[in-house]
C-alpha positions as CSV (number, residue, x, y, z in Angstrom):
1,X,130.0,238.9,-19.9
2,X,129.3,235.7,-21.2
3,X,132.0,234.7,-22.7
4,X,134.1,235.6,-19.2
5,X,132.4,233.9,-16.9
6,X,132.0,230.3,-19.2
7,X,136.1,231.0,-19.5
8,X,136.2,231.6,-15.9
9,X,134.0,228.5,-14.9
10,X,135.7,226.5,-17.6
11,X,139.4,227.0,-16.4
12,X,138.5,226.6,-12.8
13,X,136.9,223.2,-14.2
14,X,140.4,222.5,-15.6
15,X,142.2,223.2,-13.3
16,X,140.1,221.0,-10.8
17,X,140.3,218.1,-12.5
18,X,143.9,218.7,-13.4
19,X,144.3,218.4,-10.0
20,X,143.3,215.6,-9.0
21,X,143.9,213.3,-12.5
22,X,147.8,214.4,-12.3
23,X,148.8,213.2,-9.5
24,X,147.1,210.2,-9.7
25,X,148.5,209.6,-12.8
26,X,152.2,209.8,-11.4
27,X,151.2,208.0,-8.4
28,X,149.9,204.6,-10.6
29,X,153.0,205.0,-12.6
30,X,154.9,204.9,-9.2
31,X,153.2,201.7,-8.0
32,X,153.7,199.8,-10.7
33,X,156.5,200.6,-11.1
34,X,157.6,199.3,-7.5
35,X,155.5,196.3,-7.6
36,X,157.7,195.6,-11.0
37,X,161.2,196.3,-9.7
38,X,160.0,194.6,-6.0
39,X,158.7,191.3,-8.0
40,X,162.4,190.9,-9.9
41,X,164.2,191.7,-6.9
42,X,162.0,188.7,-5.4
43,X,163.1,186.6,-8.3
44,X,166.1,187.7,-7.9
45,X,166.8,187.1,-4.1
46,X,165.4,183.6,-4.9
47,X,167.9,182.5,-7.5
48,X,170.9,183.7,-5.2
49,X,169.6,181.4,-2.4
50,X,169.3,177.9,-5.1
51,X,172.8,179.5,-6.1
52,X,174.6,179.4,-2.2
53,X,172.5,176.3,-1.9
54,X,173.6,174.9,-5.3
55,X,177.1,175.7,-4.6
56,X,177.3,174.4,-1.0
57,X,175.8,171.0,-2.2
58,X,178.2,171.0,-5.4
59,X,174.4,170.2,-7.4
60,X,173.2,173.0,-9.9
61,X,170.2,170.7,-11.3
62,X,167.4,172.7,-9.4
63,X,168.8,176.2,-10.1
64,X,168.9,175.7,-13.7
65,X,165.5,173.8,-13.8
66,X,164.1,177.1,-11.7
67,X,166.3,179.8,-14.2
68,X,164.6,177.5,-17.2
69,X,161.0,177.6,-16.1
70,X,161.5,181.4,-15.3
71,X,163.1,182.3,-18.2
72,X,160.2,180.4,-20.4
73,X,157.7,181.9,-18.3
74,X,158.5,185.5,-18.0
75,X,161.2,185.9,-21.0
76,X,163.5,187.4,-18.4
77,X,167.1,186.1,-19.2
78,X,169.3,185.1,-15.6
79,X,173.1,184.5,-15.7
80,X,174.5,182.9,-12.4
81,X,178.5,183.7,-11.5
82,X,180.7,182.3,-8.4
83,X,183.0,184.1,-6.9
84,X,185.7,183.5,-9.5
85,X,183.8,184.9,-12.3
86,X,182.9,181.2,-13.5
87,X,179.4,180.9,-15.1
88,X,177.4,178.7,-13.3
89,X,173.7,179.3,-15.1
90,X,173.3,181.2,-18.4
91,X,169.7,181.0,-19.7
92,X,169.1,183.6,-22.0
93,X,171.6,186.0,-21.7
94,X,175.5,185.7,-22.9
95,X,178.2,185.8,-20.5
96,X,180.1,188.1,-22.4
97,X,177.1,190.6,-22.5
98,X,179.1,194.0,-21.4
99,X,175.9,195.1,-19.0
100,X,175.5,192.2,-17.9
101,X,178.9,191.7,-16.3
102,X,179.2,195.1,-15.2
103,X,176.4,194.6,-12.7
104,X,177.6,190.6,-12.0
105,X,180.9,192.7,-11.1
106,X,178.7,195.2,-9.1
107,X,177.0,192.8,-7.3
108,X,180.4,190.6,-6.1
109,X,181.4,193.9,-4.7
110,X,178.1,194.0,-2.4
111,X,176.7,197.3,-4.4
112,X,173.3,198.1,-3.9
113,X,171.4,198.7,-7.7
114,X,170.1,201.9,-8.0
115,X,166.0,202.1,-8.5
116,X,165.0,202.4,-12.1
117,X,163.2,205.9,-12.7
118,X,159.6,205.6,-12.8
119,X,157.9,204.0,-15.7
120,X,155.4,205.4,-18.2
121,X,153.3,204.6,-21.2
122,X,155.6,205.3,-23.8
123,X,158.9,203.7,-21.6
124,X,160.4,201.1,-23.2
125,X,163.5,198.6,-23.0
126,X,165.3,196.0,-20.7
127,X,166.5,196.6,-16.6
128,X,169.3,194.7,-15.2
129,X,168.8,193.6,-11.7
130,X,171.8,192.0,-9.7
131,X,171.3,190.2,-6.6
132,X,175.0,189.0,-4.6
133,X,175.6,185.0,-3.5
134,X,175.8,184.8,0.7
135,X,175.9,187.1,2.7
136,X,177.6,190.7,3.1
137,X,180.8,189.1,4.6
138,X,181.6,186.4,2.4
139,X,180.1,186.9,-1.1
140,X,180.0,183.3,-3.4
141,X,179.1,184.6,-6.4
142,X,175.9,186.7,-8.0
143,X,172.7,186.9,-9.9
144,X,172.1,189.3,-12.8
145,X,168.4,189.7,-14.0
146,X,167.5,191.1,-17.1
147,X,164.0,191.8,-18.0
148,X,161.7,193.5,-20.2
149,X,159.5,196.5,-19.1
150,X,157.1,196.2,-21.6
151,X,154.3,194.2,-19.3
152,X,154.4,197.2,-16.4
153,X,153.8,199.1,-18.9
154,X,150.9,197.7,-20.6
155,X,149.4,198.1,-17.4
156,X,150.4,201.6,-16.5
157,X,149.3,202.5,-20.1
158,X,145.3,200.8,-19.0
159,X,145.7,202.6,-15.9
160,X,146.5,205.9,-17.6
161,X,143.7,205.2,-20.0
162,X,141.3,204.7,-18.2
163,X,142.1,207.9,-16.1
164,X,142.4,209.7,-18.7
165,X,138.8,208.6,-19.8
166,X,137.5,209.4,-16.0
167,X,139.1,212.8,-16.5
168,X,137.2,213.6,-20.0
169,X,134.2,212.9,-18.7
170,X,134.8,215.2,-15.6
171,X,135.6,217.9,-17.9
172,X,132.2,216.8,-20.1
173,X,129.8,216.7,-17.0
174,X,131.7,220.2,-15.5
175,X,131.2,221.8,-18.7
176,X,127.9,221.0,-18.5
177,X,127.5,222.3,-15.5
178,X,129.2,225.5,-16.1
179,X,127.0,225.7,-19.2
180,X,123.5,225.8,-17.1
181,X,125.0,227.4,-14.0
182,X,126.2,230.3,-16.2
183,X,122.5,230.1,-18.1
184,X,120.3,230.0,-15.1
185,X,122.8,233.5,-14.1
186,X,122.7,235.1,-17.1
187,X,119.3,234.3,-18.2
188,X,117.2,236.9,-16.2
189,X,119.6,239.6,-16.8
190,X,119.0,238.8,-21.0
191,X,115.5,239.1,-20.5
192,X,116.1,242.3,-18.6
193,X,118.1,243.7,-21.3
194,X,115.3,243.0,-23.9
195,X,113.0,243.9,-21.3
196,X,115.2,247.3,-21.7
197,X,115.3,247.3,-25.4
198,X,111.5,247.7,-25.8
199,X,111.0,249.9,-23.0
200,X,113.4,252.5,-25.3
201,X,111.2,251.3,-28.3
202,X,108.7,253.2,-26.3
203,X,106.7,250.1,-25.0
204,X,106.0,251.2,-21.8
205,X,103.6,248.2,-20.4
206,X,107.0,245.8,-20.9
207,X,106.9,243.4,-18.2
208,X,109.6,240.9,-17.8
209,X,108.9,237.4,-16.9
210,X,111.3,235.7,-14.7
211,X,110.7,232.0,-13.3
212,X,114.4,231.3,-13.1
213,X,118.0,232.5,-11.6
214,X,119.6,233.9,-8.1
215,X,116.5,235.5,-6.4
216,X,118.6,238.7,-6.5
217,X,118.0,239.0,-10.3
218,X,114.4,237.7,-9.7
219,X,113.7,240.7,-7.3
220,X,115.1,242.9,-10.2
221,X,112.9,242.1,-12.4
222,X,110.4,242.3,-10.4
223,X,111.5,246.2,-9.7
224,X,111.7,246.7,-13.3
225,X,108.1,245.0,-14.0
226,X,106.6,248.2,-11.1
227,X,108.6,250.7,-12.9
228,X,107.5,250.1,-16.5
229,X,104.3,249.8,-14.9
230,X,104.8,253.3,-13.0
231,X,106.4,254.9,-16.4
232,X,103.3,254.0,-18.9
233,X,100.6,254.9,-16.3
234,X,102.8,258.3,-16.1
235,X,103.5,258.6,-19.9
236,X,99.5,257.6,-20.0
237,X,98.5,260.5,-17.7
238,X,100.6,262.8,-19.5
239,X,98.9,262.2,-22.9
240,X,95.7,262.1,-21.6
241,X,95.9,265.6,-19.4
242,X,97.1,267.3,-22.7
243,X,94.0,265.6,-24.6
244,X,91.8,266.6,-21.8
245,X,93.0,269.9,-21.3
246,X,93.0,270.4,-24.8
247,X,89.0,269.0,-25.2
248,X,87.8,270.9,-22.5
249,X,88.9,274.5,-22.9
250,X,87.3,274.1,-26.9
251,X,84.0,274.7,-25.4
252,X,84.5,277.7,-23.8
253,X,86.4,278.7,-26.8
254,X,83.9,277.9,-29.0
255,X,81.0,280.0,-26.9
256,X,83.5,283.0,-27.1
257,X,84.3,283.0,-30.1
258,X,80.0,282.9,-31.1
259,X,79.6,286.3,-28.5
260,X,82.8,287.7,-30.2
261,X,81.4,287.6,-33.8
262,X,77.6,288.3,-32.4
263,X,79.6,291.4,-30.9
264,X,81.4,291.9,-34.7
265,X,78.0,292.3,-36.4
266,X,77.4,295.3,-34.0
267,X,79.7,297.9,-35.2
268,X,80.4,298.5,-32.0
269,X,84.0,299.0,-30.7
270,X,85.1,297.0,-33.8
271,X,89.0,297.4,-33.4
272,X,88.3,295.7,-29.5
273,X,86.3,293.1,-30.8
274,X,88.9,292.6,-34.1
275,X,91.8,292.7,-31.8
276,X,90.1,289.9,-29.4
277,X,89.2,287.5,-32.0
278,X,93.0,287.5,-32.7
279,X,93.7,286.5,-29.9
280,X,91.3,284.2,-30.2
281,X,92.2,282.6,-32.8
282,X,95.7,282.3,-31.3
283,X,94.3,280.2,-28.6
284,X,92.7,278.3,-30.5
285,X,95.8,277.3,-32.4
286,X,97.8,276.7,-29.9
287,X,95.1,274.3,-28.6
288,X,94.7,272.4,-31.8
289,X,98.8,271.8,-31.7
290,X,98.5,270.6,-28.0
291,X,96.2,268.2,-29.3
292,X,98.3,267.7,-32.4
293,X,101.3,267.2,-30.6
294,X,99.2,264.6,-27.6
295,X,98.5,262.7,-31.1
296,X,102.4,262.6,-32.5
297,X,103.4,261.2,-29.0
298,X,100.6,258.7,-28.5
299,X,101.3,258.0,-32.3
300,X,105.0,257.6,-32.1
301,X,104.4,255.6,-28.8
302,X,102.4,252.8,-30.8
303,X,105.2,252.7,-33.9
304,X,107.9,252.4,-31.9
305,X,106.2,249.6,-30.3
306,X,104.5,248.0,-33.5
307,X,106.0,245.1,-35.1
308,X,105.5,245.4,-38.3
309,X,106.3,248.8,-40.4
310,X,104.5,250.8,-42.8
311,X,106.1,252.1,-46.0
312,X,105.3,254.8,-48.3
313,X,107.1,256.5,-51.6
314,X,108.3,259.8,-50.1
315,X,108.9,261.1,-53.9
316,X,105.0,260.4,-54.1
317,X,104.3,262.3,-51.0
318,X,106.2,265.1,-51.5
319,X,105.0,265.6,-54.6
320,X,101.1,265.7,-53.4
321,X,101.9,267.6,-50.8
322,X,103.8,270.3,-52.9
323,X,101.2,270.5,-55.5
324,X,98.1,271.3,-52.1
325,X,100.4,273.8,-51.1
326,X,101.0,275.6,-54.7
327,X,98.1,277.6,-54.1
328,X,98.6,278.6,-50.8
329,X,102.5,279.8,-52.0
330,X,101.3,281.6,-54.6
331,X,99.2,283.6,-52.5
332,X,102.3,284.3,-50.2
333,X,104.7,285.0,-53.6
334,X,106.6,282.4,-52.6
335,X,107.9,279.7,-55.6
336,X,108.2,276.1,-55.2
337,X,110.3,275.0,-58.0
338,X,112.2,271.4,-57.4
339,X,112.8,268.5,-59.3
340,X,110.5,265.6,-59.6
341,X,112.7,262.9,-57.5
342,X,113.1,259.3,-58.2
343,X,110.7,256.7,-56.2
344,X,112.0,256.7,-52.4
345,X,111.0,254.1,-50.9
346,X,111.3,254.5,-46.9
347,X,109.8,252.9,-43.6
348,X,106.7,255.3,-42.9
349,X,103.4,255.2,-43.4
350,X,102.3,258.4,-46.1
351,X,99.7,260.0,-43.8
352,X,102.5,260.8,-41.0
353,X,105.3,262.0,-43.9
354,X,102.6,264.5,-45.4
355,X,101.9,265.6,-41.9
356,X,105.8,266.4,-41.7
357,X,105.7,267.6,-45.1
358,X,102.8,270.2,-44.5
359,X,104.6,271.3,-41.5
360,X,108.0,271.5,-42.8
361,X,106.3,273.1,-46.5
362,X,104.0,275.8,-44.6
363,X,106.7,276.9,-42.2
364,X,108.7,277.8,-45.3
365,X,106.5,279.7,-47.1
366,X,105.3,281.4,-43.5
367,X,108.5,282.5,-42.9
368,X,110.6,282.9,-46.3
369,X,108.7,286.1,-47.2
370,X,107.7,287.2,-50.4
371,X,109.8,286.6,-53.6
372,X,111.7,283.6,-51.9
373,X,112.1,280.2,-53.3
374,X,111.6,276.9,-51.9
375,X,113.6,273.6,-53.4
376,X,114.3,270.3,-52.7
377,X,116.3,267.2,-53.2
378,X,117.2,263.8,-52.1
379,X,119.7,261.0,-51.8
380,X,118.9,257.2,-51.1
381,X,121.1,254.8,-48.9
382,X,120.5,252.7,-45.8
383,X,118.7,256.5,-44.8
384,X,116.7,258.3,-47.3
385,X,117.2,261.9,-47.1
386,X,115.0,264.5,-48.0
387,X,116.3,268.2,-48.1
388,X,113.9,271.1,-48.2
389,X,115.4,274.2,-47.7
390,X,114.4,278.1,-49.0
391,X,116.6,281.4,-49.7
392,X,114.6,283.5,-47.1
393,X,115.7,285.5,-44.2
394,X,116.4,282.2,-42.2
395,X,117.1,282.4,-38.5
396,X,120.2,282.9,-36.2
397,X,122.7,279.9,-35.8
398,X,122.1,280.2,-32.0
399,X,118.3,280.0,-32.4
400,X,118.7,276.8,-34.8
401,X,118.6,274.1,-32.0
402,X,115.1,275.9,-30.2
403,X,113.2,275.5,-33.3
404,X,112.3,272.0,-32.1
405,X,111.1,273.1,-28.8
406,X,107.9,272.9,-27.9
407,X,106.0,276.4,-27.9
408,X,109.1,278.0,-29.0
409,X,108.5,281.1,-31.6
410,X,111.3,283.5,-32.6
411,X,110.1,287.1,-31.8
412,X,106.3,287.8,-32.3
413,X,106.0,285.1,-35.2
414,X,102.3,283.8,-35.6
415,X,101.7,280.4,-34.7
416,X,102.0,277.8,-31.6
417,X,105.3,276.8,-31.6
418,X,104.5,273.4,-31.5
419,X,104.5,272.4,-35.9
420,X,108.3,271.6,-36.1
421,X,108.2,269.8,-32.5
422,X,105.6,267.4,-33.9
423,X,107.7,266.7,-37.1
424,X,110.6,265.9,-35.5
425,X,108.3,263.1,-32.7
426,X,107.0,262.0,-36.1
427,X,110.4,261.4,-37.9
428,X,112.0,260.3,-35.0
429,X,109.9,257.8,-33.8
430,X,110.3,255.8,-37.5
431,X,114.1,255.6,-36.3
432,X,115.1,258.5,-38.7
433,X,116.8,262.1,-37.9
434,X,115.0,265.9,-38.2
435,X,117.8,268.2,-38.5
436,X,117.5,272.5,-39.8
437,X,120.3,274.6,-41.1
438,X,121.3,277.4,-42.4
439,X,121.6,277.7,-46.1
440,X,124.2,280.0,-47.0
441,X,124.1,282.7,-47.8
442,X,120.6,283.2,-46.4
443,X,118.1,281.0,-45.7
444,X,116.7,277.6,-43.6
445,X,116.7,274.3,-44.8
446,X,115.4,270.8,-43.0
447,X,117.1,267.9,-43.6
448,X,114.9,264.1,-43.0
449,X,116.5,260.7,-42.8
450,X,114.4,258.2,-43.0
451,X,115.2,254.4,-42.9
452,X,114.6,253.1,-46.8
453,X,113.4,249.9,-47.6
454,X,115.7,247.7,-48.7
455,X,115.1,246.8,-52.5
C-alpha cells in the first residue's frame, strides 16, 4: 500500500510540475526568439532607409560607417544591392555568397522572409534577414542581414536553466511532501497492524497509541484500544471462572470424599460406597484438568506474549520423562524401547515439554493395552520433530481430529478428556504444531514440531 500511493502522489507531483515548467519552457524560447528576429529586422529596416537615403543623395559614407560599426559590434555581416544588382556595401559577407543573393533577389521582388522556427539551447548557426530599398512600388535595391544565433541562445539556454533548476526543486519540496503526507496516512494504520500482530501473540491488554493522522484512523485506534481492552477482561474472566469454579467445588469434594471412606470402613453397603468413590474420583479428575487446562491457557497467554524465549534439550527431556514412566509401563505390560536421540535443541522451557511428554507418554500406555510397544524418533530443522507413536489398538480415522477436544473421550475411556487438549495449548503456544495419526497397521502416534534453536 505504500509503495502505491508514494507512486501515486509522486506521478501526480510530475505531472504537476510538468505542467507548468513545459510550457514555460517553450514560451521563453518563443520570446527570445521574437525579440531576436524583431531586433535584426530593426537593424535591418534601418540600413534600407541610409540605403534610399544614400542613393537619393548619390553619398554612401554614412551607410557604410553605420554597416562598419554594426558589423564590429554585433559580428553580423550586411551586404547592400541597388536595383541593378550593383553592390553598394559589403561588410562581412561576399557578394557572391549563393544565400546571400538568393534572399537579395528575394527581397527586390518585395517577398516577405519567412519567420525562423523557434530557437533552443542546442540551436545553432547563421539567419539571413532581407529587408527591400523604397517602398512596395518602386523597389531601389535591398538589404540582406546575416547573423549568428548563438547570443539568443545563450540566453534561452540561462532561461532554460534556471527553470529547469526551479522545476527540481519543485519535484524535491513535492517529494517531500508526498513523503510526510503519505507517513502521517499510513502511520496509524502500521501501528494498528503491530497493534494486531500482538493481539494474535495473545497480548490481550495491547493498546495502540496514536497522536498522529486523519482523525478517521485516530478514532480506529481508539475502537481497537476498547476492544483489546473488552477481549482480555473477557479472556481474564474466562480463566478466572474455570480457576474459581475449579477451587471451589474441591471443598465439597474433599468433605465427600472423608464421609465416603468413613462410610468404607463400615462394611456397610460396600459395592454403593465402592461404586461412589469412582465416581468420585472421576470428578475429581476432571476438576484437576479444568484447573490444568485454566493453567496451559493462562500459561500460553504469557509466552506468546513474553519477549524473550526459553529453551530446553528435548532429547534430555524425553529421556527423564521416559525413564519416570518405566515403572508405571511395566505395570501396564506395555514396552518403551526407543533410541537415545541426539541433543535437540528447541524454543521451550523443559517444565512445559515434560508436561506434554507425561501426557502424550501416559495416554499411550493407558490406551495401547497390554503387550504393546511404545517408540520414538526425531528429526531436526528449522522445526524439531518429535514422533511418539505405539502399535496398539489406535482409534478411528474419523475420531482422529476430536482427540484435541476439550472433554472429549472415545466410548467409556477413564479420564477427563482434557490431557491431549492441554498438550496441544502447550505446543502451540511456543509456535510449534501437535498433530496424531494412525500408524499402520494399527496403532496412534503424536507428532510435535517445535521451533529449534538455531546453532
Amino acid at each position: 500500500m505504500r509503495r502505491r500511493l508514494l507512486l501515486v502522489l509522486l506521478a501526480f507531483a510530475v505531472v504537476a510540475v510538468a505542467g507548468f515548467a513545459v510550457p514555460l519552457l517553450l514560451s521563453t524560447a518563443e520570446s527570445r526568439t521574437n525579440e531576436f528576429v524583431l531586433s535584426r529586422t530593426t537593424d535591418a529596416a534601418r540600413f534600407a532607409a541610409l540605403a534610399q537615403t544614400a542613393l537619393a543623395e548619390g553619398s554612401t559614407d554614412q551607410l557604410r560607417a553605420e554597416v562598419a560599426a554594426h558589423s564590429k559590434l554585433f559580428g553580423d555581416g550586411v551586404l547592400v544591392v541597388d536595383a541593378r544588382r550593383n553592390v553598394i556595401v559589403a561588410e562581412g559577407l561576399s557578394p557572391d555568397d549563393p544565400v546571400a543573393l538568393t534572399a537579395a533577389e528575394a527581397a527586390l521582388r518585395n517577398q516577405i522572409e519567412p519567420r525562423p522556427d523557434d530557437l533552443r539551447p542546442w540551436s545553432s548557426g547563421d539567419v539571413l534577414v532581407s529587408q527591400a530599398v523604397g517602398t512596395g512600388v518602386r523597389v531601389n535595391g535591398a538589404v540582406v542581414l546575416r547573423t549568428s544565433v548563438e547570443p539568443a541562445v545563450a540566453d534561452i539556454r540561462v532561461s532554460w536553466a534556471g527553470i529547469l533548476l526551479g522545476a527540481i526543486v519543485a519535484l524535491l519540496a513535492a517529494a517531500v511532501l508526498v513523503l510526510r503526507i503519505t507517513r502521517w496516512v499510513l502511520r496509524p494504520i502500521d501501528q494498528l497492524a503491530a497493534g494486531m500482530h500482538r493481539m494474535t501473540q495473545g497480548r490481550g491488554d495491547t493498546h495502540v497509541e496514536v497522536v498522529s493522522g486523519p482523525p478517521e484512523l485516530r478514532g480506529l485506534a481508539d475502537e481497537f484500544n476498547e476492544m483489546s481492552d473488552a477481549l482480555a477482561e473477557s479472556a481474564e474472566r474466562q480463566r478466572a471462572l474455570v480457576a474459581d469454579v475449579s477451587h471451589q467445588l474441591r471443598n465439597p469434594m474433599a468433605a465427600l470424599r472423608l464421609r465416603l471412606d468413613g462410610l468404607a470402613d463400615r462394611q456397610e453397603d460396600e459395592h454403593d460406597v465402592r461404586q461412589m468413590q469412582v465416581e468420585l474420583e472421576r470428578l475429581e479428575d476432571l476438576l484437576d484438568g479444568m484447573m490444568a487446562l485454566a493453567s496451559a491457557d493462562s500459561t500460553a497467554t504469557d509466552l506468546a506474549a513474553a519477549e524473550t524465549e526459553a529453551q530446553c534439550d528435548a532429547a534430555t527431556v524425553l529421556a527423564e520423562r521416559v525413564e519416570s514412566w518405566h515403572d508405571a509401563a511395566s505395570a501396564a505390560g506395555v514396552q518403551l524401547a526407543g533410541q537415545p536421540l541426539p541433543p535437540l535443541p528447541v524454543r521451550c522451557s523443559d517444565s512445559e515439554l515434560a508436561q506434554v511428554l507425561d501426557v502424550v507418554l501416559d495416554n499411550a500406555i493407558k490406551y495401547a493395552g497390554r503387550g504393546a510397544t511404545v517408540t520414538w524418533s526425531s528429526s531436526p530443522g528449522d522445526h524439531v520433530t518429535l514422533d511418539i507413536r505405539d502399535n496398539g489398538p489406535g482409534v478411528a480415522e474419523k475420531d482422529l481430529p476430536r482427540l484435541t477436544e476439550r472433554f472429549w473421550r472415545a466410548g467409556a475411556a477413564p479420564g477427563s478428556g482434557l490431557g491431549l487438549a492441554i498438550a496441544e495449548r502447550l505446543v502451540t503456544a511456543r509456535g510449534g504444531t501437535f498433530e496424531l495419526y494412525r500408524v499402520r497397521p494399527h496403532g496412534l502416534g503424536v507428532r510435535m514440531r517445535l521451533p529449534a534453536v538455531p546453532t
